[in-house]
C-alpha positions in Angstrom: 21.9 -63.5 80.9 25.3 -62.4 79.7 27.0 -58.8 79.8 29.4 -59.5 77.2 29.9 -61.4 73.6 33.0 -63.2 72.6 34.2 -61.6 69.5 36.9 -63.5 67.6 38.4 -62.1 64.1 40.0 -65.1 62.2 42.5 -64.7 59.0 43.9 -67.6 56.6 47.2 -66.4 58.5 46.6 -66.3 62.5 43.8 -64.8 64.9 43.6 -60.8 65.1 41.1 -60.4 67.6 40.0 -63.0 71.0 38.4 -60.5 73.1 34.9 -60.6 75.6 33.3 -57.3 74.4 30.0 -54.9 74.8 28.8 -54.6 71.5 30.1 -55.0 67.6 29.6 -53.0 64.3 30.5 -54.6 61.5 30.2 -53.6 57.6 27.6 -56.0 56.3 26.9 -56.0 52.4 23.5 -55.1 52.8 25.0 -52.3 55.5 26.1 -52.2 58.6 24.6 -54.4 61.5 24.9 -54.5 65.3 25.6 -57.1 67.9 24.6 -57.0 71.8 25.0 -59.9 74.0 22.7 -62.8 73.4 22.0 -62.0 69.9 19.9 -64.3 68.1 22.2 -66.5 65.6 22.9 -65.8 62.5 25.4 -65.6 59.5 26.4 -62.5 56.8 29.1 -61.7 54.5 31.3 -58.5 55.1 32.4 -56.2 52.7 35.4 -54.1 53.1 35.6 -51.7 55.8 35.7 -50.6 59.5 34.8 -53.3 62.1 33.9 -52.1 65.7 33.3 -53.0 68.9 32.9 -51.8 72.9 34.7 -52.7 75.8 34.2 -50.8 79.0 32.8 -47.9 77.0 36.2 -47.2 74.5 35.3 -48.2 71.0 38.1 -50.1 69.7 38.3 -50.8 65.2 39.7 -53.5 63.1 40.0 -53.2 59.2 38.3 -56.1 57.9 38.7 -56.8 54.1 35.3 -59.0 53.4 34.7 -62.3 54.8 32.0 -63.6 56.8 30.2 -63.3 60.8 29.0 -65.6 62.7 26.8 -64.8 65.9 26.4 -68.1 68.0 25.7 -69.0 71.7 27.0 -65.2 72.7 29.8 -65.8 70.3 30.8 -63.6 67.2 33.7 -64.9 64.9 34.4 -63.3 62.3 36.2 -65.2 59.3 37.6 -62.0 57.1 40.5 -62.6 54.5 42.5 -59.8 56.0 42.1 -58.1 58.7 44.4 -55.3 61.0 43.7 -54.0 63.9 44.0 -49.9 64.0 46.5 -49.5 65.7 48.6 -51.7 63.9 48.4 -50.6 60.1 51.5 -48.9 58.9 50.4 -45.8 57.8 53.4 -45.3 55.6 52.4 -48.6 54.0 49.1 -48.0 53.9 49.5 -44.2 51.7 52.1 -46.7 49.3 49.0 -48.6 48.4 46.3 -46.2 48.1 48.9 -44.3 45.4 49.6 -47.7 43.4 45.7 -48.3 43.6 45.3 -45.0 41.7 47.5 -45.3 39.5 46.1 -48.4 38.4 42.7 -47.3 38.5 43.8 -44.7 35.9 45.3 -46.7 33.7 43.5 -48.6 30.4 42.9 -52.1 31.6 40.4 -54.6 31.4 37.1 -55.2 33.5 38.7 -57.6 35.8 41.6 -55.4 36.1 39.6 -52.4 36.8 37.8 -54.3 39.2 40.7 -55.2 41.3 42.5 -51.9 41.5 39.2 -50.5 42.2 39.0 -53.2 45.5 42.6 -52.0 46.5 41.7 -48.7 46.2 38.8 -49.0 49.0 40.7 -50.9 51.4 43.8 -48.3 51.9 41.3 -45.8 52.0 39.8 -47.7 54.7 42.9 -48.3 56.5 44.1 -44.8 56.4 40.6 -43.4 57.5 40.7 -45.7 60.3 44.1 -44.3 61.2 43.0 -41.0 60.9 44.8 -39.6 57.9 42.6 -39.6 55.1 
């Protein structure tokens, strides 16, 4: 029996994550869920949030805007549609987009509109909490 899980965080754009971890956390839509080593397989969507995971007892994040896990043969891949490690959001960015968000969320707009500055909204929030400055 295995120690360790492969976790693997995928974007349309390049591959975040390749690492052989302890455990991951990750924000599913019906809440979050946990993965040990040899995990029975399965498959859930993600909402917006805080991914995270163990290695040699640090607890490492990764901002994951939705998408989906996979667990498989001690294997987690995890195909999100944006995703940032911690230490790499740019916090100066990430404060640029929470004040558009509001802004837009306070103006007169329409559902779908709304909706979207309303999505926008959550994920800087996410990223700056995750940064530690929210």
């Amino acid at each position: 029996m295995e120690n360790t899980l492969r976790l693997e965080i995928v974007t349309p754009d390049r591959l975040v994550l390749s690492e052989d971890v302890d455990y991951v956390g990750a924000p599913g839509f019906d809440g979050e869920f946990g993965i040990l080593p040899n995990h029975i397989p399965f498959l859930a969507a993600l909402q917006i949030g805080p991914l995270h995971y163990n290695v040699g007892g640090q607890t490492r994040y990764v901002f994951i805007s939705g998408g989906f896990a996979e667990v498989s043969e001690n294997k987690v891949t995890v195909l999100a549609e944006a995703a940032e490690r911690a230490e790499d959001i740019d916090l100066g960015r990430a404060r640029q987009a929470k004040e558009r968000a509001e802004q837009r969320v306070s103006m007169d707009m329409d559902s779908v509109d709304y909706a979207r500055a309303r999505a926008a909204l959550a994920r800087s929030l996410h990223r700056l909490k995750m940064r530690g400055s929210e």
